[in-house]
N, C-alpha and C positions, 0 to 999 in steps of 0.2 A: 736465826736472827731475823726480824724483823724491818723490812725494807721499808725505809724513811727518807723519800725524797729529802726533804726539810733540812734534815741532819746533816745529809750527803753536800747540799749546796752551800752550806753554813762550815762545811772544813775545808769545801773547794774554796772559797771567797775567802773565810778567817783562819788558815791553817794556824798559824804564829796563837791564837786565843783558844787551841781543842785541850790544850793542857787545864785550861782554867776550870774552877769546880763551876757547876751549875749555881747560877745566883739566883731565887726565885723575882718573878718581874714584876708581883703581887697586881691588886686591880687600878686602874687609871680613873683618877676620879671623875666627876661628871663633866667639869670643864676643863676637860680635856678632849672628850670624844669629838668625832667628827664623821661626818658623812661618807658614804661610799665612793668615789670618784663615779662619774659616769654624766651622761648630758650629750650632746650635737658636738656643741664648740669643744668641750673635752676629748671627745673623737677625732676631729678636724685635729687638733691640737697635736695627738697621737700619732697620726700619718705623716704630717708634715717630719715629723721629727722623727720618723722609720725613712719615710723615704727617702732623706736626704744624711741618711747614715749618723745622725746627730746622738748623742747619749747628754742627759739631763742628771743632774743632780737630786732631781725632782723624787726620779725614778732611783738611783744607785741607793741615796741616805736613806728612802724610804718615807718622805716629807710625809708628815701630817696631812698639807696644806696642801695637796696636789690636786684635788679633785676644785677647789674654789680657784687656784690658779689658772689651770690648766682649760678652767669652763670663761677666763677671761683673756684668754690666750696669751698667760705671763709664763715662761719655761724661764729655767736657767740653764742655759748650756754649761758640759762639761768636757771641757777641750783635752788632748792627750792622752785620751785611751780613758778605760774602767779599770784599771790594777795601779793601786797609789803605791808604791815606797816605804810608806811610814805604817805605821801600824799602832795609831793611836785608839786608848781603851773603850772610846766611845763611839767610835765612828762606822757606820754600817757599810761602807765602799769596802771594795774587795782589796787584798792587797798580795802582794808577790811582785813577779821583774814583770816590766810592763812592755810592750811592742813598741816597737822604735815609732816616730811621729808619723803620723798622716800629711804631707806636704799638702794636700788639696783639702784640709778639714778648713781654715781658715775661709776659703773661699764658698766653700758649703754653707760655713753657718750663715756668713753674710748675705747668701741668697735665700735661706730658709728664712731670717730676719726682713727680707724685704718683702717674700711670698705671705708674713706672718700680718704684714706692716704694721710692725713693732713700733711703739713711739719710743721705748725703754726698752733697753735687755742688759741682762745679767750674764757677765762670762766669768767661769770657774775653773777648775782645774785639778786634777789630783795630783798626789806631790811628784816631782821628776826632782829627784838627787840623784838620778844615774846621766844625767844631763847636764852637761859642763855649768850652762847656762840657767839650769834647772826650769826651764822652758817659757823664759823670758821671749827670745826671737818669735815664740810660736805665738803667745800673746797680742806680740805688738801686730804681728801680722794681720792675725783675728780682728784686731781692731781696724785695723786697715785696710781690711776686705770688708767691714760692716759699712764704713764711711764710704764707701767707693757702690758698694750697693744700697744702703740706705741713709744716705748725709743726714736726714733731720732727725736718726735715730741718737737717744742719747744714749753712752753705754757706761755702765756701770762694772768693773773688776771684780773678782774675790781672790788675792793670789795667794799661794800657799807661801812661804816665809822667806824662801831664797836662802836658805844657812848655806855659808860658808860658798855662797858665789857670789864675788865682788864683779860692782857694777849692775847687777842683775835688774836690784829694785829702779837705779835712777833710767835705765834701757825702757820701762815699762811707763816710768812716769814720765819720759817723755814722748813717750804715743797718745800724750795728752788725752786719758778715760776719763768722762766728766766724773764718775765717782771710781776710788780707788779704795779697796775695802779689803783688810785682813783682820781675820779674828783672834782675839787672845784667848777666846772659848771659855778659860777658868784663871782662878786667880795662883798666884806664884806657886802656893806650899804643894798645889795638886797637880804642877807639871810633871814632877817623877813617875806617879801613876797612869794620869787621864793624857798627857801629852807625852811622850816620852824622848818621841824625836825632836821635839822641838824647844825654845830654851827661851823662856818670857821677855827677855831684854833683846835677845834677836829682835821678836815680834813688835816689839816697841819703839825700838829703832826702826824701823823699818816703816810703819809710819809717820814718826817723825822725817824721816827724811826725804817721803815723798813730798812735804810741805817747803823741806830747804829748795827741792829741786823746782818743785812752781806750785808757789804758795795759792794759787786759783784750783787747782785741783780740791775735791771735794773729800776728806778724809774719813773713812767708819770703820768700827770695829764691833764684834759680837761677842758675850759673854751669855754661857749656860749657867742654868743655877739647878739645885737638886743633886749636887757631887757631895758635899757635904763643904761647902764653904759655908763662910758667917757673912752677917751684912757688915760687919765693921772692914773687912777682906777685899768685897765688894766699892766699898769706898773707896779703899785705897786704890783701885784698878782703873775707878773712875776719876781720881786725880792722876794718878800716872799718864791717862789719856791726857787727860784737858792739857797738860805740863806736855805734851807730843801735838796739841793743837787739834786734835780729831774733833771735826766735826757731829758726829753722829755715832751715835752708840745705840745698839740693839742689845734686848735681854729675854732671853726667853727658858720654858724649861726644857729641862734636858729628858729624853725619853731613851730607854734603855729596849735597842736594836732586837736582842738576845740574850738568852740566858748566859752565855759568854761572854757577854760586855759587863761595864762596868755597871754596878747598880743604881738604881734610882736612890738616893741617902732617904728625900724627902720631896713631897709635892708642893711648891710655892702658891700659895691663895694667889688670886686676880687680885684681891684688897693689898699684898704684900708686892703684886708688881706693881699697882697702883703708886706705890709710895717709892719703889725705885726710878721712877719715870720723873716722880716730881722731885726727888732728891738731883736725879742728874742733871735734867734740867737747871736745878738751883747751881749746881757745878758747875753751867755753862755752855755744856755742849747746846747746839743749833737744833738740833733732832736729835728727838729719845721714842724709841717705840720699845713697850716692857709691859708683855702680857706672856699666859702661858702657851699660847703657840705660835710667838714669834718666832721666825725665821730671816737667816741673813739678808733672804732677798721676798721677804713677803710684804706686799704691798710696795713693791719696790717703785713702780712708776709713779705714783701717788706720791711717796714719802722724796720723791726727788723734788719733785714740784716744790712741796713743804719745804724741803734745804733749801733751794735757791730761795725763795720769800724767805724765809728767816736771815739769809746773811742781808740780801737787799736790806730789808726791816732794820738791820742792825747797822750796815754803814754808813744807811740813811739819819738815824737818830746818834751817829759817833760824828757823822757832819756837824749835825746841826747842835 
């Protein structure tokens, strides 16, 4: 048999996905590709984030986007360890039981955030349902060791859903994150497959009600395309947002990890996100970014700026 590093780290990481047939990944079309990672600041970038024990999202999902982030020194941290809980069809993070918390990760990021001097950062997390609180406290904390090392950073959330731990989401929303961001990734009919742990009206609530707890909080969510949904599906996902009051909604394609993951249906044109961006927009939301290699947190410092002018803009002209 034939020694296959690849293989080997692909059933260590996706054990729960070795059963599945091989899906071919076919080629990615032209706008899609992207550049090598590499550059100074990309380097710098790299260190910072070994030396102070940090793990990125950047790095686990396998972003596109990492070599243009990483060269403008935007990371997303990923708080809680690298082994998620869930074991959703699309997702490149590893999954199994995860190590119990790092009590001094909070404090690390927030001094890597001050060494980085971050104006923006993005905190993440993989899912903890083996955790009462599904790792709420670790959150708040995170947040509380960034403000205490760097005040005029603003930060931005992505938490994973909290099922079935009450109290969890409103703990979080009041560590007051200027941006509070969970994804619905896909639309309803493709939870059973593409989500499986997780149940679309959790996730809906769940931003809704970060808005009951303090309506200034800034609310996003993210949806992939290329699973095989319709734009009429789409729609509806993007009303169910606005009816939850979200702010900002992200759409991007979806790129299939492994042969193991779930496949690409179909590649969405730039012209085709084009038209979702001006459709949402028309729906309401504050901020719409919908090209094909948007990501949760890409261009995230930038696109904050954007929200806050947009709601100014808007309460200014609901004045007058």
């Amino acid at each position: 048999m034939t020694y296959n590093p690849d293989l080997l780290d692909r059933a260590k990481r996706h054990p729960e996905k070795q059963k599945n047939p091989d899906r071919p990944m076919g080629k990615k079309p032209d706008w899609i590709r992207v550049k090598a990672p590499q550059g100074a600041v990309y380097e710098d970038t790299k260190d910072i984030v070994k030396k102070f024990k940090l793990t990125t999202v950047c790095e686990e999902a396998g972003c596109p986007n990492i070599g243009e982030c990483w060269n403008k020194k935007h990371a997303t941290f990923m708080i809680m360890g690298e082994v998620c809980t869930r074991a959703c069809s699309f997702c490149n993070v590893a999954t199994g039981k995860p190590d119990a918390l790092d009590k001094m990760e909070p404090l690390r990021v927030g001094v890597a955030v001050e060494k980085m001097n971050l104006k923006h950062v993005v905190i993440t997390s993989v899912d903890r349902d083996d955790l009462d609180d599904g790792g709420a406290e670790h959150f708040v904390k995170t947040i509380e060791a960034i403000r205490f090392k760097s005040p005029e950073t603003s930060i931005e959330i992505l938490t994973p859903d909290f099922k079935n731990k009450d109290g969890a989401t409103d703990a979080v929303a009041r560590g007051r994150p200027d941006v509070f961001n969970h994804n619905l990734e896909t639309v309803p009919r493709l939870y059973p497959t593409i989500r499986p742990g997780a149940r679309y009206f959790t996730s809906l609530r769940l931003l809704e009600r970060v808005k009951e707890v303090d309506p200034s909080i800034f609310t996003k969510s993210g949806l992939m395309v290329g699973l095989g949904e319709t734009r009429e599906e789409i729609g509806q996902v993007m009303d169910d947002l606005r009816a939850a009051d979200v702010d900002f909604l992200t759409v991007g394609q979806y790129l299939q990890p492994t042969p193991k993951h779930a496949p690409v249906e179909r590649f969405w044109t730039p012209d085709e996100f084009a038209d979702l961006e001006k459709w949402a927009r028309a729906k309401g939301f504050l901020m719409v970014s919908a090209s094909p290699l948007t990501r949760s947190s890409y261009h995230a410092e930038d696109d904050f700026l954007k929200l806050k002018a947009a709601r100014a803009d808007k309460l200014k002209h609901a004045v007058i």
